[in-house]
VEXDO-248579 format. One record per atom (N, C-alpha, C): residue number from 1; residue in three letters; x, y negated, z negated. Coordinates in Angstrom, 3 decimals, padded with zeros to 6 digits. Layout:
% VEXDO-248579
+-----+---------+----------+----------+----------+
| num | residuo |        X |        Y |        Z |
+-----+---------+----------+----------+----------+
| NUM |     Ala |        X |        Y |        Z |
...
+-----+---------+----------+----------+----------+
This chain:
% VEXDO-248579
+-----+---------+----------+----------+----------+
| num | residuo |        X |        Y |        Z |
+-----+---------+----------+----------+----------+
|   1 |     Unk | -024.511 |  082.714 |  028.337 |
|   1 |     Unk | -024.748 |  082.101 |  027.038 |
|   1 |     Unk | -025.236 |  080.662 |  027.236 |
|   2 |     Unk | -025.964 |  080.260 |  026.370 |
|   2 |     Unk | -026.940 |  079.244 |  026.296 |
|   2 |     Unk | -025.318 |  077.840 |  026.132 |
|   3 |     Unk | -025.467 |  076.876 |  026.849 |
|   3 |     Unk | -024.793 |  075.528 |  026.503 |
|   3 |     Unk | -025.678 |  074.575 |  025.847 |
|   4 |     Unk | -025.054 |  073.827 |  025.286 |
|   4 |     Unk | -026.178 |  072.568 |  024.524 |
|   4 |     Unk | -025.243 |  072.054 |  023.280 |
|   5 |     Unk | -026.357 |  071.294 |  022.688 |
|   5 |     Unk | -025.711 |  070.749 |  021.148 |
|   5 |     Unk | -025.338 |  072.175 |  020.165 |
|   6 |     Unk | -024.353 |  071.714 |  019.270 |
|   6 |     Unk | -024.496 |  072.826 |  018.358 |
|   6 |     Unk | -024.802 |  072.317 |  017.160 |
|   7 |     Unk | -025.913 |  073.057 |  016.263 |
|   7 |     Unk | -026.589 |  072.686 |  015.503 |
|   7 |     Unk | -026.425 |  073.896 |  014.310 |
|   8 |     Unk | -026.093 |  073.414 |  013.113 |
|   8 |     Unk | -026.137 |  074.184 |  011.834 |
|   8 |     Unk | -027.041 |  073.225 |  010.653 |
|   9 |     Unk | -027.809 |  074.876 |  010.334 |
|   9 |     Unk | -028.719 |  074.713 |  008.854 |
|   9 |     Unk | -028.794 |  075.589 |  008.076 |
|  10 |     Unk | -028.756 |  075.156 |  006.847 |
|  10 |     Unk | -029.366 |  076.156 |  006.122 |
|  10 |     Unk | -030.444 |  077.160 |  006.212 |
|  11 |     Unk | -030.007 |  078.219 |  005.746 |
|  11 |     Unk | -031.007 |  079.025 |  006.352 |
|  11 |     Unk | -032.410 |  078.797 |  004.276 |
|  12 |     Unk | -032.895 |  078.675 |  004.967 |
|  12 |     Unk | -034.444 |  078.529 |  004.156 |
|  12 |     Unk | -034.675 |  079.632 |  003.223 |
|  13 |     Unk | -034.597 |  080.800 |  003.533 |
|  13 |     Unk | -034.669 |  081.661 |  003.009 |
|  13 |     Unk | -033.526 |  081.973 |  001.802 |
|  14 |     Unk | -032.457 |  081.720 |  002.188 |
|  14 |     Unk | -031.172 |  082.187 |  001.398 |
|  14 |     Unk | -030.332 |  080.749 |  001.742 |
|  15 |     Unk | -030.195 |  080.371 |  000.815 |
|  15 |     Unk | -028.931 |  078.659 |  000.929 |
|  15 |     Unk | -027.718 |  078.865 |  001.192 |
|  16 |     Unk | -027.941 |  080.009 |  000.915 |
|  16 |     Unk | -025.700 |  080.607 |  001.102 |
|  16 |     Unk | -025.663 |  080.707 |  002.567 |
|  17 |     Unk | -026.756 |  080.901 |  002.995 |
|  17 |     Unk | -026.044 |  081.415 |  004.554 |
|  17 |     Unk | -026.709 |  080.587 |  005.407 |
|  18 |     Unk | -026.108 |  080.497 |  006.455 |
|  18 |     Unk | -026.030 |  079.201 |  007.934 |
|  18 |     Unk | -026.779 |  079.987 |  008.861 |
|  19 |     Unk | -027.521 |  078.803 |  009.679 |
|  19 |     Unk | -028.205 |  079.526 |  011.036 |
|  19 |     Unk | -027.817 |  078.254 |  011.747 |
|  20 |     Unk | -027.354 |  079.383 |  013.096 |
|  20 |     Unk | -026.153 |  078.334 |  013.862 |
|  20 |     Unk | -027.215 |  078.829 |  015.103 |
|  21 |     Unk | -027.286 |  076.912 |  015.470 |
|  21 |     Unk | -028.666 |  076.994 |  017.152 |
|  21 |     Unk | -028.424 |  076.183 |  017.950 |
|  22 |     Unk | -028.580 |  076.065 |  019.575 |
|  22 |     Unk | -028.708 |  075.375 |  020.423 |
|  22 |     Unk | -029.502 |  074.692 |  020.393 |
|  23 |     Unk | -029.259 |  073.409 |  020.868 |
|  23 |     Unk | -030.545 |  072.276 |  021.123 |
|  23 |     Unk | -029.930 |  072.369 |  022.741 |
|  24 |     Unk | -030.931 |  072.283 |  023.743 |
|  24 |     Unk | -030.379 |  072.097 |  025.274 |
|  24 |     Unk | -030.502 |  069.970 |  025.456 |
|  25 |     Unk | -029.758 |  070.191 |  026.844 |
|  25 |     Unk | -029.085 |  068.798 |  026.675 |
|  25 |     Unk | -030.084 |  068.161 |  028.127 |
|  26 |     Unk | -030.599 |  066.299 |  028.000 |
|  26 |     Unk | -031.221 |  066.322 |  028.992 |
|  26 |     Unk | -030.434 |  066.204 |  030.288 |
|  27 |     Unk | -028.778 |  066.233 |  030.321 |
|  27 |     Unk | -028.461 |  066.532 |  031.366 |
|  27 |     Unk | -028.579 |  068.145 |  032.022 |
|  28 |     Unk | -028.777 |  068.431 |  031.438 |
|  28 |     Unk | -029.068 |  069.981 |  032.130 |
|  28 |     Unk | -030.223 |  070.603 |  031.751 |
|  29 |     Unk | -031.307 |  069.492 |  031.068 |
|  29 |     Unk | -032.593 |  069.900 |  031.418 |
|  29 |     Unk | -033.564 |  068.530 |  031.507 |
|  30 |     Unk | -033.707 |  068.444 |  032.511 |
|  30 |     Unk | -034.286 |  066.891 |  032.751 |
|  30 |     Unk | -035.633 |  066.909 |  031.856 |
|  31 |     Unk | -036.293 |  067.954 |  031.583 |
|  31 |     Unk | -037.494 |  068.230 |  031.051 |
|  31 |     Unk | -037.736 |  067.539 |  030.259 |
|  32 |     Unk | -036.785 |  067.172 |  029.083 |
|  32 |     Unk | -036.766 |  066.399 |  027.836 |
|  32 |     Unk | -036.693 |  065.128 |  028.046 |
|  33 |     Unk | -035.919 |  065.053 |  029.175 |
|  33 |     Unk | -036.378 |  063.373 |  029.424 |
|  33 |     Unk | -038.058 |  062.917 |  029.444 |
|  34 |     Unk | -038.525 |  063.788 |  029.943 |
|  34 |     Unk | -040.066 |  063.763 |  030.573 |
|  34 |     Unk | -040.603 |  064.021 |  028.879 |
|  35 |     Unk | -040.405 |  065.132 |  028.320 |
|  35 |     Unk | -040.957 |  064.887 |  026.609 |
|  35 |     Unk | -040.756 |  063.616 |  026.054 |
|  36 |     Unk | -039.140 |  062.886 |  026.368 |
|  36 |     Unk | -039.005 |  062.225 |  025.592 |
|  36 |     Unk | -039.825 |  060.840 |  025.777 |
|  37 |     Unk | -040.002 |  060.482 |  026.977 |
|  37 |     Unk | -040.726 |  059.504 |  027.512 |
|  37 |     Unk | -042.275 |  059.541 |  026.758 |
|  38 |     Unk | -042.676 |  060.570 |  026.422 |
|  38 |     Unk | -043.672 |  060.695 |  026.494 |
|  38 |     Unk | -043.989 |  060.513 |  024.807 |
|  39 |     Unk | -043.193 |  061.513 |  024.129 |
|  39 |     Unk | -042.854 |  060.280 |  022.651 |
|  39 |     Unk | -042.637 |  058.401 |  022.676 |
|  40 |     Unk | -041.926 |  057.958 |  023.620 |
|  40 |     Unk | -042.225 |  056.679 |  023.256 |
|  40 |     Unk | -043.300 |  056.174 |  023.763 |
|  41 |     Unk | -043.907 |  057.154 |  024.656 |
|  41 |     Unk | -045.166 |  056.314 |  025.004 |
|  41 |     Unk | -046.285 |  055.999 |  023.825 |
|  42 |     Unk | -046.221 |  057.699 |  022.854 |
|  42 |     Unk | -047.508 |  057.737 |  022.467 |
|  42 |     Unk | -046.980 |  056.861 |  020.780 |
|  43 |     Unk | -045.318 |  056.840 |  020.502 |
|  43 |     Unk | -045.185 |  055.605 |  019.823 |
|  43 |     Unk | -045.627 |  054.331 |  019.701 |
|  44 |     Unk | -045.785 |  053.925 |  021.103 |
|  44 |     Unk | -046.142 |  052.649 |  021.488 |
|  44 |     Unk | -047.638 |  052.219 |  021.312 |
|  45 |     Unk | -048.200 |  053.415 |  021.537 |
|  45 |     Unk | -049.661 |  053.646 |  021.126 |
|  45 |     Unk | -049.936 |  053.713 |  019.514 |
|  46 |     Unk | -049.259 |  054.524 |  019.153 |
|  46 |     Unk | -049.411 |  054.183 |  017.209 |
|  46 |     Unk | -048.859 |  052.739 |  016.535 |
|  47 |     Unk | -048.305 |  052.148 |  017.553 |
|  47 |     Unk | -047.927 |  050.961 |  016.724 |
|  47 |     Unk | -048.800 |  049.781 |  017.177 |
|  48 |     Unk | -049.410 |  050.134 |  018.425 |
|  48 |     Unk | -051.047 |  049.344 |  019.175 |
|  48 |     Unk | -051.745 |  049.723 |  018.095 |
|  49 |     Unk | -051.757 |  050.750 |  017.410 |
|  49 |     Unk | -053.024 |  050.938 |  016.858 |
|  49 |     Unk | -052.708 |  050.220 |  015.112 |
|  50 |     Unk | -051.304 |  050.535 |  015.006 |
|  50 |     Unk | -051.200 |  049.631 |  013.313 |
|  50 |     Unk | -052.007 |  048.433 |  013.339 |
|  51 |     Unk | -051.616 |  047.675 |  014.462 |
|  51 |     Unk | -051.864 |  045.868 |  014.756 |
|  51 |     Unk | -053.005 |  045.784 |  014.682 |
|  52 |     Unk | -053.804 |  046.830 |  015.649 |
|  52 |     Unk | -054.995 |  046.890 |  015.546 |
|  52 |     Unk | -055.368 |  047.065 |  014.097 |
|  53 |     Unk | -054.958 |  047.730 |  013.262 |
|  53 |     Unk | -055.521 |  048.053 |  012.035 |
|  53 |     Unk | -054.867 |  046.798 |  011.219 |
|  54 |     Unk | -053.980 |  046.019 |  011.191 |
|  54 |     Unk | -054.035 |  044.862 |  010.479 |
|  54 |     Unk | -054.765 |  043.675 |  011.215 |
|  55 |     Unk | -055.196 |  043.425 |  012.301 |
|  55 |     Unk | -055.847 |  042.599 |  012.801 |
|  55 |     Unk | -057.525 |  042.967 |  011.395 |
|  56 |     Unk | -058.106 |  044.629 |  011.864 |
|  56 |     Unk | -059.112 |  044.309 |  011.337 |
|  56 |     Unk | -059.059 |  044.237 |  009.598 |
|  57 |     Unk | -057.979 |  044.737 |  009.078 |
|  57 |     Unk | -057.641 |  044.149 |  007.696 |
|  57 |     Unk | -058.168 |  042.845 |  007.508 |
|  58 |     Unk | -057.533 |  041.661 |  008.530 |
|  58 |     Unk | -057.295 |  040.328 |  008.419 |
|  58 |     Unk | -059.000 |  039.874 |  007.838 |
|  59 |     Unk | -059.865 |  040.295 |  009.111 |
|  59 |     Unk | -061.051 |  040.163 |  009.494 |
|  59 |     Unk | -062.114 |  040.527 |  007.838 |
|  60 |     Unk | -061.498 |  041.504 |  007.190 |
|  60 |     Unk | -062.275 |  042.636 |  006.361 |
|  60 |     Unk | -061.725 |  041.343 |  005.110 |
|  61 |     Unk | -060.432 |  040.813 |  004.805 |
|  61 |     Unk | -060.336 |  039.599 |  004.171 |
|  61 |     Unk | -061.301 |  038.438 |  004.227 |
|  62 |     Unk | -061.457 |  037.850 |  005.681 |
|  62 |     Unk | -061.850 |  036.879 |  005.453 |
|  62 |     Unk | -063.306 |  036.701 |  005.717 |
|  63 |     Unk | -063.679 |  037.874 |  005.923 |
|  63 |     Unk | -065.198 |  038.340 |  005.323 |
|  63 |     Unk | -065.756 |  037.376 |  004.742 |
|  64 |     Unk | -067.248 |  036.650 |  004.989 |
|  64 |     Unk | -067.924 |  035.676 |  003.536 |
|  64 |     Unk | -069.269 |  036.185 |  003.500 |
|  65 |     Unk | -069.590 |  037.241 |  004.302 |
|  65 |     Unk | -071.141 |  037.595 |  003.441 |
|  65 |     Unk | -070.743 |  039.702 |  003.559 |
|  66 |     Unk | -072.408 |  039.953 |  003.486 |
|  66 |     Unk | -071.850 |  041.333 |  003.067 |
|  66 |     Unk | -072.319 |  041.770 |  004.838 |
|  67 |     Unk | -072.959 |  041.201 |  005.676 |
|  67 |     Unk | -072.968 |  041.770 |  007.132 |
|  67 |     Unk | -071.265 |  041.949 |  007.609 |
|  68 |     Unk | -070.635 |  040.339 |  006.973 |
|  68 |     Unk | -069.621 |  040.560 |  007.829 |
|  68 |     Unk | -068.415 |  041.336 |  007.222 |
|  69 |     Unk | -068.645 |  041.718 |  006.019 |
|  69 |     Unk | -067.754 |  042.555 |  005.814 |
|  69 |     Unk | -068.117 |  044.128 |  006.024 |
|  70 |     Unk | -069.291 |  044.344 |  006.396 |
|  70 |     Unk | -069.541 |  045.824 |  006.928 |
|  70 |     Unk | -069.454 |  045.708 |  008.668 |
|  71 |     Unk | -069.302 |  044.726 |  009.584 |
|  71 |     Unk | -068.891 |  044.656 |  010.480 |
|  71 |     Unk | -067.249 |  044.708 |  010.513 |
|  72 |     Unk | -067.092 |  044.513 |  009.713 |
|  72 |     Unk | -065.662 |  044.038 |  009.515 |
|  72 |     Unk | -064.697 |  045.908 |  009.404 |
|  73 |     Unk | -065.075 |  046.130 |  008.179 |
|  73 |     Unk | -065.241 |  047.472 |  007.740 |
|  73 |     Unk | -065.058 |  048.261 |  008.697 |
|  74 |     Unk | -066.224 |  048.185 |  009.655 |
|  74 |     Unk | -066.932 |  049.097 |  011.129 |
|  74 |     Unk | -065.331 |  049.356 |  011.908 |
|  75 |     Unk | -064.955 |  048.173 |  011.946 |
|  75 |     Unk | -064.044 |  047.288 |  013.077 |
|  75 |     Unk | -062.950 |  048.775 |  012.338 |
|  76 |     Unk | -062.712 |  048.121 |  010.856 |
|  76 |     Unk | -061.662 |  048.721 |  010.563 |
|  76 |     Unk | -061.513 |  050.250 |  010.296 |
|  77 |     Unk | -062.383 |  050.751 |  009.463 |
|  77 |     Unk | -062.906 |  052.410 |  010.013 |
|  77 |     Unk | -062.309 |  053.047 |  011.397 |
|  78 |     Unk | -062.343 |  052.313 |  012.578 |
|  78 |     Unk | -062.813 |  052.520 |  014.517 |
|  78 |     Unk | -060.860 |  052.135 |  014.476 |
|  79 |     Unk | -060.345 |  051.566 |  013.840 |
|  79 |     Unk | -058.817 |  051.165 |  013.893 |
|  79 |     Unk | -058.172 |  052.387 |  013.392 |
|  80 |     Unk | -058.691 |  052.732 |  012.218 |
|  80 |     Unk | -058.202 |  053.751 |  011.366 |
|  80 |     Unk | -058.080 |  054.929 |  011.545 |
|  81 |     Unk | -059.382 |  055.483 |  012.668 |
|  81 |     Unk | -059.261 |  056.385 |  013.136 |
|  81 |     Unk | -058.461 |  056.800 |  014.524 |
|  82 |     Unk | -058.200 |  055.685 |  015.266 |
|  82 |     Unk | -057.452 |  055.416 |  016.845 |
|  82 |     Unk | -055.721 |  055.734 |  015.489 |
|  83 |     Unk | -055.484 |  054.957 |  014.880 |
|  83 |     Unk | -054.184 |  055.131 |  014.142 |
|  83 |     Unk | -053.549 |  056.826 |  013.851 |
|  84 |     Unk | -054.842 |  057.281 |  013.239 |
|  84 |     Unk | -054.311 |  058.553 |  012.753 |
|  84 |     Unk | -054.307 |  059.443 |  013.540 |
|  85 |     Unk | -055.623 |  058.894 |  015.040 |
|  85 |     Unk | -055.239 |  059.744 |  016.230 |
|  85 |     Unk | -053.512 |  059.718 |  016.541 |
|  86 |     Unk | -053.102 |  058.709 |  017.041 |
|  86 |     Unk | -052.238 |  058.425 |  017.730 |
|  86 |     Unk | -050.858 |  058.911 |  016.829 |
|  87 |     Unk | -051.246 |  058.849 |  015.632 |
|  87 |     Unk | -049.846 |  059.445 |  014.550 |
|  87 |     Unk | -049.687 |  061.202 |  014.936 |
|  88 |     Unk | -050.826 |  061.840 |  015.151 |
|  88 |     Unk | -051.046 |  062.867 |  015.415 |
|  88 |     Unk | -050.621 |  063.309 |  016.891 |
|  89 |     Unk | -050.874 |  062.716 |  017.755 |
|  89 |     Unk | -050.306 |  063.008 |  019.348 |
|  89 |     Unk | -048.754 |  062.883 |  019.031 |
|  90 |     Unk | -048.106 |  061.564 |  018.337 |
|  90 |     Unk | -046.870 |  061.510 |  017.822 |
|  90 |     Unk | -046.494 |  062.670 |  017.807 |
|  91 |     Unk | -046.943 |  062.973 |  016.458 |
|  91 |     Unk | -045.758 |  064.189 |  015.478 |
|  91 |     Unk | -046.027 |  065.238 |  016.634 |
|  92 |     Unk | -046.908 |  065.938 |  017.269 |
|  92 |     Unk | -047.282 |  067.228 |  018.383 |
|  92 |     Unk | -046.212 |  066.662 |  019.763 |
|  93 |     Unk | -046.563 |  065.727 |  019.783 |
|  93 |     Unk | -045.182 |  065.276 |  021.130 |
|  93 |     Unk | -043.794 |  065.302 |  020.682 |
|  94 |     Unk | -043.083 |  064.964 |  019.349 |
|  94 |     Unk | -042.048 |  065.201 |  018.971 |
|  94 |     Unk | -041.621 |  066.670 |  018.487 |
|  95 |     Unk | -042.493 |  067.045 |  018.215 |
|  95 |     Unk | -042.145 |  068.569 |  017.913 |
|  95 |     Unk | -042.243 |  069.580 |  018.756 |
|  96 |     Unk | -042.872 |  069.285 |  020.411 |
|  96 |     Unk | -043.076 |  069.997 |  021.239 |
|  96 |     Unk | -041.434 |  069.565 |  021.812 |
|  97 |     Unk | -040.967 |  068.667 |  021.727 |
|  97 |     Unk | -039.712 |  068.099 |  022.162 |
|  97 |     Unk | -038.554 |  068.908 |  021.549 |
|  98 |     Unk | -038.592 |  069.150 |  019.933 |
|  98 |     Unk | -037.881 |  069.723 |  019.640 |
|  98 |     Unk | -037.752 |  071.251 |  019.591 |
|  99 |     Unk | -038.927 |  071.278 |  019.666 |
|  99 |     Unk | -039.351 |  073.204 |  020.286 |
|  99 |     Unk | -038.579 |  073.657 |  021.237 |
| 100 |     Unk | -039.350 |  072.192 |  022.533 |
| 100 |     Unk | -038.668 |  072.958 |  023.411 |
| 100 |     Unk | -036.882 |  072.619 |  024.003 |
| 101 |     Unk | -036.550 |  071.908 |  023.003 |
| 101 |     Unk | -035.355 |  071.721 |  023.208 |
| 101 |     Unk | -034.118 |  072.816 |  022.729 |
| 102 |     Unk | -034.955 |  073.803 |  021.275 |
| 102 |     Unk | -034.197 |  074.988 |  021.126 |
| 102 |     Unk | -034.650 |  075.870 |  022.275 |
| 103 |     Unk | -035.629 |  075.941 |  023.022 |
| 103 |     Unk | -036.253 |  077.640 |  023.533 |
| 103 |     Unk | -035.001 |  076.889 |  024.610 |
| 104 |     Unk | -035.040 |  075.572 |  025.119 |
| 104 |     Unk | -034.249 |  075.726 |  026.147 |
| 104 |     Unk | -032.382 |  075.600 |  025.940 |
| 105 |     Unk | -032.199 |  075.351 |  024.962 |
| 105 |     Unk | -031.082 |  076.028 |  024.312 |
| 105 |     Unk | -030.570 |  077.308 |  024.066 |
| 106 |     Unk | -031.784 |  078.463 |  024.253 |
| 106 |     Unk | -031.454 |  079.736 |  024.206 |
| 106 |     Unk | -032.159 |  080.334 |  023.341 |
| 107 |     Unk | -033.173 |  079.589 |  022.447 |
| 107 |     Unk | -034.157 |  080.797 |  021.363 |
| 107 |     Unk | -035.390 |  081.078 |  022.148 |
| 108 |     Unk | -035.915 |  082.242 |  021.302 |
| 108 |     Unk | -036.853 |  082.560 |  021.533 |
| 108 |     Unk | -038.180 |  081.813 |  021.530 |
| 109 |     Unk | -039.119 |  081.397 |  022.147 |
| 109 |     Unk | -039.898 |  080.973 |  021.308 |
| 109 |     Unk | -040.501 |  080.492 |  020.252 |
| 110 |     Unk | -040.305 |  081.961 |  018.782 |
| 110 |     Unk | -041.179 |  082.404 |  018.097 |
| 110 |     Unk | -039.796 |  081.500 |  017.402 |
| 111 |     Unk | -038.103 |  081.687 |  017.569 |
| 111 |     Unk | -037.214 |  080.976 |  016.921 |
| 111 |     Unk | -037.608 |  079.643 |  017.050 |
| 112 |     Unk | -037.537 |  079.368 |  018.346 |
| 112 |     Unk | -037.467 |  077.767 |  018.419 |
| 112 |     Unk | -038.592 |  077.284 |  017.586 |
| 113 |     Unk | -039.606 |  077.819 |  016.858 |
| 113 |     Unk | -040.951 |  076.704 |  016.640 |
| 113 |     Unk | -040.521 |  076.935 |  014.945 |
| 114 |     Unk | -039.901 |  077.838 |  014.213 |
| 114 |     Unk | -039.312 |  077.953 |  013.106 |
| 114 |     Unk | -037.844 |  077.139 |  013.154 |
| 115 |     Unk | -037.101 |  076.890 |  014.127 |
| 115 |     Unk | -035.721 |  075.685 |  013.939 |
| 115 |     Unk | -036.809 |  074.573 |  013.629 |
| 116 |     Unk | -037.534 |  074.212 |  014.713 |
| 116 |     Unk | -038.269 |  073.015 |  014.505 |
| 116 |     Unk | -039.164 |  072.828 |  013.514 |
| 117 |     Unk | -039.344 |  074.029 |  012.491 |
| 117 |     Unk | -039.579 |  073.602 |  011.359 |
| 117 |     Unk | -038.743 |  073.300 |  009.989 |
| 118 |     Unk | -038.085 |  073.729 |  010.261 |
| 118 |     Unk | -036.544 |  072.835 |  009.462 |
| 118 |     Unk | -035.513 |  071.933 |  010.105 |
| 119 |     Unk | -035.475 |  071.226 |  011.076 |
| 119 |     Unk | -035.137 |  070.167 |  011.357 |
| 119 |     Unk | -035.750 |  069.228 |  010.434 |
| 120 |     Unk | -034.947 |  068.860 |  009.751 |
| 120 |     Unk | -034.999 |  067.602 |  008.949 |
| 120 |     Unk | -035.439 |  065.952 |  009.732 |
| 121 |     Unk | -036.797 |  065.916 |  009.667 |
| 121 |     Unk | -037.250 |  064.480 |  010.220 |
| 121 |     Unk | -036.234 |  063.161 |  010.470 |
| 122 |     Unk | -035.680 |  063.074 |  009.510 |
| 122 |     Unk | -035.138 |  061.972 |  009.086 |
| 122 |     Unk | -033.763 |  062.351 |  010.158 |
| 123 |     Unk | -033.753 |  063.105 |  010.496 |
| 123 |     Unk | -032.547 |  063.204 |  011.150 |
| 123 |     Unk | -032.771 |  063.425 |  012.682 |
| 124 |     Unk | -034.091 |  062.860 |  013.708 |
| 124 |     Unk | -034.275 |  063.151 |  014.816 |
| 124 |     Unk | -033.833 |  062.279 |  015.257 |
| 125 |     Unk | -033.762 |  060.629 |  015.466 |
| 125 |     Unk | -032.941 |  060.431 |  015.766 |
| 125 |     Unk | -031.445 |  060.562 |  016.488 |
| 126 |     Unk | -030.545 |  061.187 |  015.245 |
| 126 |     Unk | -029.140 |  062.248 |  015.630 |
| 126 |     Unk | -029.338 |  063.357 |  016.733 |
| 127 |     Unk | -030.473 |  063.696 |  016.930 |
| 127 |     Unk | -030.917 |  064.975 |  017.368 |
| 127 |     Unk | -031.091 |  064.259 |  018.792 |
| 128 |     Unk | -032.263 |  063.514 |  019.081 |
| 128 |     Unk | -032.188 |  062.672 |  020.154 |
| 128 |     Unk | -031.261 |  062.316 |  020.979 |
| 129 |     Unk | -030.219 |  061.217 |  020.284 |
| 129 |     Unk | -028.923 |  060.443 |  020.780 |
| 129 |     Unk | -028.183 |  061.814 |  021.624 |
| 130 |     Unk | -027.907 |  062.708 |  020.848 |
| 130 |     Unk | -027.140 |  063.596 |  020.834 |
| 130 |     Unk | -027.686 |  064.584 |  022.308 |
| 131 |     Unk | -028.853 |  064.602 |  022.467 |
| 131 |     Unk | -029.835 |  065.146 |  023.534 |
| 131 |     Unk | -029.685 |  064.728 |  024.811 |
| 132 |     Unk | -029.276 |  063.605 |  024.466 |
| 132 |     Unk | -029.658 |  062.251 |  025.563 |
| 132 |     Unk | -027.995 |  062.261 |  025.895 |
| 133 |     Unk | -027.221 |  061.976 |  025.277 |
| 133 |     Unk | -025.863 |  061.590 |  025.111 |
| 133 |     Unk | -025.084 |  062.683 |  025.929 |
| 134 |     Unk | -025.573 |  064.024 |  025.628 |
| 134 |     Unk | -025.078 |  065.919 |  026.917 |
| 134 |     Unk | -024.480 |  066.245 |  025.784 |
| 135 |     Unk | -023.651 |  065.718 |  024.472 |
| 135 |     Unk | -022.964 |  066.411 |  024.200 |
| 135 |     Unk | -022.583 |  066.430 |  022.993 |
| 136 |     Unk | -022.265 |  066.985 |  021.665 |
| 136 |     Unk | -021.920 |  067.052 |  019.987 |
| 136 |     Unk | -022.375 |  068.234 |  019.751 |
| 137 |     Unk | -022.210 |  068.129 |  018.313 |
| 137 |     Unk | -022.866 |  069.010 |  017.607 |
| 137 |     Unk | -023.304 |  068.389 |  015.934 |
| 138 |     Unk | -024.472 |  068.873 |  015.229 |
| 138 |     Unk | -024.835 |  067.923 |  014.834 |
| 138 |     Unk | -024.837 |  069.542 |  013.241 |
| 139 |     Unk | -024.667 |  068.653 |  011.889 |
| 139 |     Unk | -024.712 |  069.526 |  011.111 |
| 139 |     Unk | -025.724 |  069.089 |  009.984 |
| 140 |     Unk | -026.666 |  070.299 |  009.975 |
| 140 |     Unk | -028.296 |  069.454 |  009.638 |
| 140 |     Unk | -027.696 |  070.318 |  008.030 |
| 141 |     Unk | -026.602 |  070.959 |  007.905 |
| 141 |     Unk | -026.436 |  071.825 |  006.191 |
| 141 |     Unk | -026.183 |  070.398 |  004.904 |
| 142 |     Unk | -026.184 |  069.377 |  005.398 |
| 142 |     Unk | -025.640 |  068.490 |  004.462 |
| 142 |     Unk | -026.511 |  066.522 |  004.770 |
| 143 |     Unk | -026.083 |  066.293 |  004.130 |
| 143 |     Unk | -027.271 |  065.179 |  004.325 |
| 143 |     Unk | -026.122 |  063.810 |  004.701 |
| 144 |     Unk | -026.333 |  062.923 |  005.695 |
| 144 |     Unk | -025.314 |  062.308 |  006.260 |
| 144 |     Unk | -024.989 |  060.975 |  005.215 |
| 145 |     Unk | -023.994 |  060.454 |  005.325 |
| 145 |     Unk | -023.898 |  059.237 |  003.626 |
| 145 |     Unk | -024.660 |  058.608 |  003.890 |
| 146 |     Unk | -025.465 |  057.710 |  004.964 |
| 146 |     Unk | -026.000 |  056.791 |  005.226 |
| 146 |     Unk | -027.731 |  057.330 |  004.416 |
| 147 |     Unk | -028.020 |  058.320 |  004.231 |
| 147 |     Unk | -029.381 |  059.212 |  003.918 |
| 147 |     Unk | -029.097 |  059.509 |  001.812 |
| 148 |     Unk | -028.214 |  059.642 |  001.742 |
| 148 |     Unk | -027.751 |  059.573 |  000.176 |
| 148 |     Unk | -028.304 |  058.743 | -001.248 |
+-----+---------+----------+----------+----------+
C-alpha cells in the first residue's frame, strides 16, 4: 500500500461522498524535490517578467510623441507576451507536480490528473509544506478559517 500524505475531497460529482488520496512525500520520492525546484525556478521567471512588464508600463507613461509611445507599446506587447509565457510554464510545472505527486502516492494516472483537478489552488501551498515536511494529512472537504 501506497504511504504519503492523506488527503480528503469532495467528490465533484456527488458532495455527500469523500474521495480519500495519497499525495507521495519528497522524502521517499526525491522526484518532487526536482519538480519542485523547478516551480520556483519558472516562478522566478514570471515575476522577471511582471518587472519587466512594469518597467515597460513606466516607459508607455512617459511617452511624449506618438514614435515613442509605439516603441514603447512594442517594448510592452514583447513583456506581455514573455509574462503570459512564463505564467503558463508555471501553472504546467505545478500541476505536473501535483499529478505526479498522486500517481506517486498510488493513483493511477488517469486518477492522479483528475485529483489534480480538484485540488483547490489556494490550498497548494498546504499541499507543498506538507510534501516537503514527509508527513500530515491535509483535508481539502472544508475550507481552512484563514480562506473564509
Amino acid at each position: 500500500m501506497a504511504t504519503g500524505i492523506k488527503i480528503d475531497f469532495k467528490d465533484p460529482n456527488d458532495e455527500t461522498q469523500l474521495i480519500h488520496a495519497q499525495f507521495a512525500t519528497i522524502r521517499a520520492n526525491p522526484e518532487l524535490d526536482t519538480l519542485l525546484r523547478e516551480c520556483a525556478r519558472l516562478d522566478v521567471a514570471e515575476n522577471r517578467a511582471l518587472k519587466l512588464m512594469a518597467i515597460a508600463y513606466g516607459k508607455v507613461d512617459r511617452a511624449g510623441t506618438p514614435e515613442e509611445v509605439d516603441a514603447a507599446t512594442e517594448e510592452l506587447q514583447k513583456a506581455a507576451d514573455e509574462r503570459h509565457t512564463a505564467s503558463v510554464r508555471l501553472a504546467e510545472a505545478v500541476r505536473a507536480f501535483v499529478t505526479r505527486g498522486f500517481e506517486l502516492g498510488g493513483s493511477t494516472p488517469e486518477a492522479a490528473s483528475a485529483l489534480a483537478d480538484i485540488t483547490p489552488p489556494e490550498r497548494l501551498a498546504e499541499l507543498k509544506s506538507a510534501c516537503m515536511f514527509g508527513a500530515g494529512a491535509l483535508d481539502f472537504t472544508k475550507r481552512p478559517a484563514d480562506l473564509t
